[in-house]
N, CA, C and O atoms as a GROMACS GRO file, in nm:
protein
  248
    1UNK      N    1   4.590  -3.847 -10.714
    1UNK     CA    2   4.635  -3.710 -10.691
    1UNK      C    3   4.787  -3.707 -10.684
    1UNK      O    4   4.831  -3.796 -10.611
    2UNK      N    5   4.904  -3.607 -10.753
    2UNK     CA    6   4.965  -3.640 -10.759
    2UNK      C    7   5.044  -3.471 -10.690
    2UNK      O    8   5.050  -3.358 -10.738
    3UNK      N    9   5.103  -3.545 -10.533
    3UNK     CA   10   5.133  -3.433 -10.463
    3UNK      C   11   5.267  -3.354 -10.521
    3UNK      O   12   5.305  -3.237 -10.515
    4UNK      N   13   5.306  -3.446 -10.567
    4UNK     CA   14   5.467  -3.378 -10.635
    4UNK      C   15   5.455  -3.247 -10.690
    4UNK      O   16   5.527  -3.152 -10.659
    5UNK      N   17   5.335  -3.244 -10.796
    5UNK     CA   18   5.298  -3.171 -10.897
    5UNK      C   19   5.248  -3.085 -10.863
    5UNK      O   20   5.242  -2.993 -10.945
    6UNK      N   21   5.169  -3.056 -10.699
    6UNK     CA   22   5.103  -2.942 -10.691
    6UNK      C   23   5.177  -2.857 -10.688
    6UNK      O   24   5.299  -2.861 -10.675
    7UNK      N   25   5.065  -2.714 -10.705
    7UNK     CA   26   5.130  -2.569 -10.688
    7UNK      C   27   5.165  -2.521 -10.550
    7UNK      O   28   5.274  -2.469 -10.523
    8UNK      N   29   5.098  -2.535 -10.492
    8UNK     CA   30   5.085  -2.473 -10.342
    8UNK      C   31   5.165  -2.584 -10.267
    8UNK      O   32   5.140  -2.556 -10.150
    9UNK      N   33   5.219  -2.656 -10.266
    9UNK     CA   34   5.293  -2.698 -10.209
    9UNK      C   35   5.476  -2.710 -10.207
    9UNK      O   36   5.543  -2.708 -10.310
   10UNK      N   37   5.545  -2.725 -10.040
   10UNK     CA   38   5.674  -2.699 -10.040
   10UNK      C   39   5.702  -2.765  -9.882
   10UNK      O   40   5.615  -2.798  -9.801
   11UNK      N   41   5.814  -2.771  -9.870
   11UNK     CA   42   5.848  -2.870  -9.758
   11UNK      C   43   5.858  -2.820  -9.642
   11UNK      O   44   5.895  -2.704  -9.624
   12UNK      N   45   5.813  -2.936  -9.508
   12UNK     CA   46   5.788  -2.884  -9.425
   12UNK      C   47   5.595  -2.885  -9.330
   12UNK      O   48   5.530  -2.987  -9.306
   13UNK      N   49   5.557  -2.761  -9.303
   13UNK     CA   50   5.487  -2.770  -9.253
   13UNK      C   51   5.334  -2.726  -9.365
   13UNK      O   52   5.227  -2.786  -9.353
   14UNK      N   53   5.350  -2.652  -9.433
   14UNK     CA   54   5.270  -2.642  -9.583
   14UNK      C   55   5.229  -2.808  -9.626
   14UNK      O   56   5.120  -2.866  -9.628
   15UNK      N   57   5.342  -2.844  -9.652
   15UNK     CA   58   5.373  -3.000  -9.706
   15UNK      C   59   5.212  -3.080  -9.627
   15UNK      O   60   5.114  -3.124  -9.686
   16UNK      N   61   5.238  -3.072  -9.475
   16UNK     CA   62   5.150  -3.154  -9.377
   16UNK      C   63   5.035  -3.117  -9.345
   16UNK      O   64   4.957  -3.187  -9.280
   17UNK      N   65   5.000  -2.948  -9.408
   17UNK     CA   66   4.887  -2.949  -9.412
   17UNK      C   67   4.788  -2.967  -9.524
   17UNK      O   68   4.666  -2.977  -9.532
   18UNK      N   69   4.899  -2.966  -9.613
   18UNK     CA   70   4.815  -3.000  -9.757
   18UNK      C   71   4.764  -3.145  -9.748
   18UNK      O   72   4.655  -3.171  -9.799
   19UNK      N   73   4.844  -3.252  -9.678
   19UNK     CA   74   4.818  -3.394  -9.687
   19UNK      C   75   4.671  -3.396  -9.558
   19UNK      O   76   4.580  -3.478  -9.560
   20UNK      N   77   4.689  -3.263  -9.442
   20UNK     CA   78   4.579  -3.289  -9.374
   20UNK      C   79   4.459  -3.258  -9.421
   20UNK      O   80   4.359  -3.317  -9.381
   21UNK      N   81   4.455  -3.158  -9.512
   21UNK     CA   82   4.311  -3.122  -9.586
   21UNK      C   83   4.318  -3.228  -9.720
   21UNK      O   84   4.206  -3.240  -9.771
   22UNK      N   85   4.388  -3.281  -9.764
   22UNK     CA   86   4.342  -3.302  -9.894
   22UNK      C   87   4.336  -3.492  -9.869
   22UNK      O   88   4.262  -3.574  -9.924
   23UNK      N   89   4.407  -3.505  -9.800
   23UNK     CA   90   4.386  -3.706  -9.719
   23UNK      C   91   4.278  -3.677  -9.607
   23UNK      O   92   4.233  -3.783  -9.563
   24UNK      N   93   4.230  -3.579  -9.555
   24UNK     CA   94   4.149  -3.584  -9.414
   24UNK      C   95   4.240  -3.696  -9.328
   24UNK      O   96   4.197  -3.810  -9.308
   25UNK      N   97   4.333  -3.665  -9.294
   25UNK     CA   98   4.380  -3.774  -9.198
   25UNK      C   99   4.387  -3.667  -9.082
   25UNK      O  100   4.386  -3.545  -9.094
   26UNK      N  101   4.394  -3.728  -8.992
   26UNK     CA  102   4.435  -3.685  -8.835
   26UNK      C  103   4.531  -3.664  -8.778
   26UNK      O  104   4.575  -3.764  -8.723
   27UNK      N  105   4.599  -3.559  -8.763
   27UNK     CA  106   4.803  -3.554  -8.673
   27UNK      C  107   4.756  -3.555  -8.538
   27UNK      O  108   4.663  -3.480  -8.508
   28UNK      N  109   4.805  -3.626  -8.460
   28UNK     CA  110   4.814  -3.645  -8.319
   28UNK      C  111   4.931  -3.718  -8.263
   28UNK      O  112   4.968  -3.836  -8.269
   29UNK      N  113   5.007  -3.541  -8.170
   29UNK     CA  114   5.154  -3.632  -8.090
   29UNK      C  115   5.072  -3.732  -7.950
   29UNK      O  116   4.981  -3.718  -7.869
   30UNK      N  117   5.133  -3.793  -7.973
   30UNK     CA  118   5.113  -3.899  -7.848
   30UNK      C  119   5.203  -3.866  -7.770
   30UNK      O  120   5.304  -3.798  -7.790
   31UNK      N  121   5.158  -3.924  -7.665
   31UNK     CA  122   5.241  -3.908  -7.490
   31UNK      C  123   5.425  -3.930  -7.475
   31UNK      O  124   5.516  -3.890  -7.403
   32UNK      N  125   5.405  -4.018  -7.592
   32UNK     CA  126   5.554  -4.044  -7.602
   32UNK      C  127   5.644  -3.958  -7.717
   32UNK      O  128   5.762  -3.966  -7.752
   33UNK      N  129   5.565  -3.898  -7.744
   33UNK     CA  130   5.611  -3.816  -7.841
   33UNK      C  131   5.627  -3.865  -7.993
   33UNK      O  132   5.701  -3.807  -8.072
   34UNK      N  133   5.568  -3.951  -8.018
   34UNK     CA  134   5.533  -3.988  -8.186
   34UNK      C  135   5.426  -3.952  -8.258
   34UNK      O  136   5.313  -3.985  -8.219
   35UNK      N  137   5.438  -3.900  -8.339
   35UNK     CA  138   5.298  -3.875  -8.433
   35UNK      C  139   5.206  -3.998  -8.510
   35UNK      O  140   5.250  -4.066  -8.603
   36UNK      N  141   5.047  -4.014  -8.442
   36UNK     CA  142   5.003  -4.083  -8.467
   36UNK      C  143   4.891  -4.012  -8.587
   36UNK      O  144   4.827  -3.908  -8.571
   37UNK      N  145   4.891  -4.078  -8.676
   37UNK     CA  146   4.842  -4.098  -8.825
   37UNK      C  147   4.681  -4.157  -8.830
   37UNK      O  148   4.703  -4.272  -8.867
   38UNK      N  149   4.586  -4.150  -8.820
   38UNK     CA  150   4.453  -4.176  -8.820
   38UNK      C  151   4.347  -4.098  -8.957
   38UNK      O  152   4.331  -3.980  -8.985
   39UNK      N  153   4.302  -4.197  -9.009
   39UNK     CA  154   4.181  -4.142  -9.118
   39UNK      C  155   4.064  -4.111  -9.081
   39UNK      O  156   4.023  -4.192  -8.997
   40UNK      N  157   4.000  -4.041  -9.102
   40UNK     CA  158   3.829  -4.075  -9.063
   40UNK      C  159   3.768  -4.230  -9.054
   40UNK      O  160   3.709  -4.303  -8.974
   41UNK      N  161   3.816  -4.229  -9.175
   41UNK     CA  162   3.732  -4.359  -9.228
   41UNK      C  163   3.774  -4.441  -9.105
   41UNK      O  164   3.694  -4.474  -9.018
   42UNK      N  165   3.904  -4.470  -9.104
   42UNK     CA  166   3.937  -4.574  -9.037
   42UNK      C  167   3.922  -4.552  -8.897
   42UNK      O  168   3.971  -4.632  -8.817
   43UNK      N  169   3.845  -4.432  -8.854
   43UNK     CA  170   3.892  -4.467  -8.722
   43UNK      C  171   3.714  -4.435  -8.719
   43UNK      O  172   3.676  -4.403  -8.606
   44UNK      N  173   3.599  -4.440  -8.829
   44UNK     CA  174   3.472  -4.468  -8.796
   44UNK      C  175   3.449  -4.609  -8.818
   44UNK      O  176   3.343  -4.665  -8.791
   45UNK      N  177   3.550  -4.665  -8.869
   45UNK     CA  178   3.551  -4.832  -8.871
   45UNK      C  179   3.556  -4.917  -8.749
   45UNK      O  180   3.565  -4.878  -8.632
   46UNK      N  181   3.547  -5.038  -8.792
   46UNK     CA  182   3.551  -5.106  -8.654
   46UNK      C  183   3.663  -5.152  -8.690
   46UNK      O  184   3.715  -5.198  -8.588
   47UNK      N  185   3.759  -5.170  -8.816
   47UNK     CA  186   3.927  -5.159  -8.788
   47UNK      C  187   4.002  -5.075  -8.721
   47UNK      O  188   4.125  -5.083  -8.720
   48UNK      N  189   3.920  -4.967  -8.646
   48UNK     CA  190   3.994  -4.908  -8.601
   48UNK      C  191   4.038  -4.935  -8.476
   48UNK      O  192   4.153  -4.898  -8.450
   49UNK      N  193   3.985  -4.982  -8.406
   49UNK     CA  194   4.056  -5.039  -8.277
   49UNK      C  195   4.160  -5.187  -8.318
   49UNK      O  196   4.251  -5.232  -8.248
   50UNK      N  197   4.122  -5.230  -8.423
   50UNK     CA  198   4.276  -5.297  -8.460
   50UNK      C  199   4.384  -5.266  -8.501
   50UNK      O  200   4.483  -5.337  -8.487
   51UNK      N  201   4.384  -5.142  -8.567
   51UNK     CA  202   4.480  -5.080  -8.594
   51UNK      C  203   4.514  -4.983  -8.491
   51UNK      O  204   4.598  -4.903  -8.533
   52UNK      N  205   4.472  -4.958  -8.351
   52UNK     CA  206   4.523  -4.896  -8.263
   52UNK      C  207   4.570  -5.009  -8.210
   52UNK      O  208   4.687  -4.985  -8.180
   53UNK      N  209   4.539  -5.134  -8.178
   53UNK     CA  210   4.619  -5.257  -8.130
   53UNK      C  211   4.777  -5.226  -8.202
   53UNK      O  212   4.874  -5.195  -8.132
   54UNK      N  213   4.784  -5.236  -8.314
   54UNK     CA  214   4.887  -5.283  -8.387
   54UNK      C  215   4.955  -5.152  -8.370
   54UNK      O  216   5.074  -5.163  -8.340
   55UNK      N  217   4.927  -5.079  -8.378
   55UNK     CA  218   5.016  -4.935  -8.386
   55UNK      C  219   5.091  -4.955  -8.202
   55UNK      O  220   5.206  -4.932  -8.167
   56UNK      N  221   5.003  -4.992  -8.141
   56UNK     CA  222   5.046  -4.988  -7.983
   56UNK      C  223   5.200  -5.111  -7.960
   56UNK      O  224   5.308  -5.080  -7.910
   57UNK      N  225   5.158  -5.250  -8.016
   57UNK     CA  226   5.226  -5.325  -8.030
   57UNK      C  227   5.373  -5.278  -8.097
   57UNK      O  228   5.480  -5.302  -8.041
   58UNK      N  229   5.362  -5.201  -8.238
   58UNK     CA  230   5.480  -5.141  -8.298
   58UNK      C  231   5.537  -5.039  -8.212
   58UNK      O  232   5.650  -5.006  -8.248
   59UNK      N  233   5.491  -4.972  -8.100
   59UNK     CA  234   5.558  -4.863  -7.996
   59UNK      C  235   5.625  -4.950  -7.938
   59UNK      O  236   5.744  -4.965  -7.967
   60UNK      N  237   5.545  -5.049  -7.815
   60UNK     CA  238   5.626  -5.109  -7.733
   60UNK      C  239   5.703  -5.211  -7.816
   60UNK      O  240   5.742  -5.261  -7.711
   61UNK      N  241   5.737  -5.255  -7.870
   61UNK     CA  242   5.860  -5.342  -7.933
   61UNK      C  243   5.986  -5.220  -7.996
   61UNK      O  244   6.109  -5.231  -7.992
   62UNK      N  245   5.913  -5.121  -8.047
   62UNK     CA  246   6.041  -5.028  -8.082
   62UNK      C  247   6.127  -4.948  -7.956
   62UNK      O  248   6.224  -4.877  -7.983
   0.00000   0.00000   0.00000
């Protein structure tokens, strides 16, 4: 899919909802105020608690 090219899209907040309906991904601010990024898929996986490891690990070191 090639987002550049669509019609309905333009920057900003349009931009993030087109990627939320058309990726099904998940926006969620966290406590600290970063936006955390989650798929379905991945978070009906059982990678998904590894990739909440690793995402946690990349907060506290940054």
């Amino acid at each position: 899919m090639d987002l550049i090219s669509s019609p309905k899209i333009d920057y900003g907040y349009s931009q993030i909802s087109y990627w939320f309906k058309h990726s099904e991904l998940f926006f969620r601010k966290t406590t600290k105020g970063t936006l955390k990024i989650i798929s379905r898929l991945e978070r009906k996986s059982e990678r998904y608690v590894e990739a909440q490891n690793y995402a946690n690990d990349i907060q506290a070191a940054s």
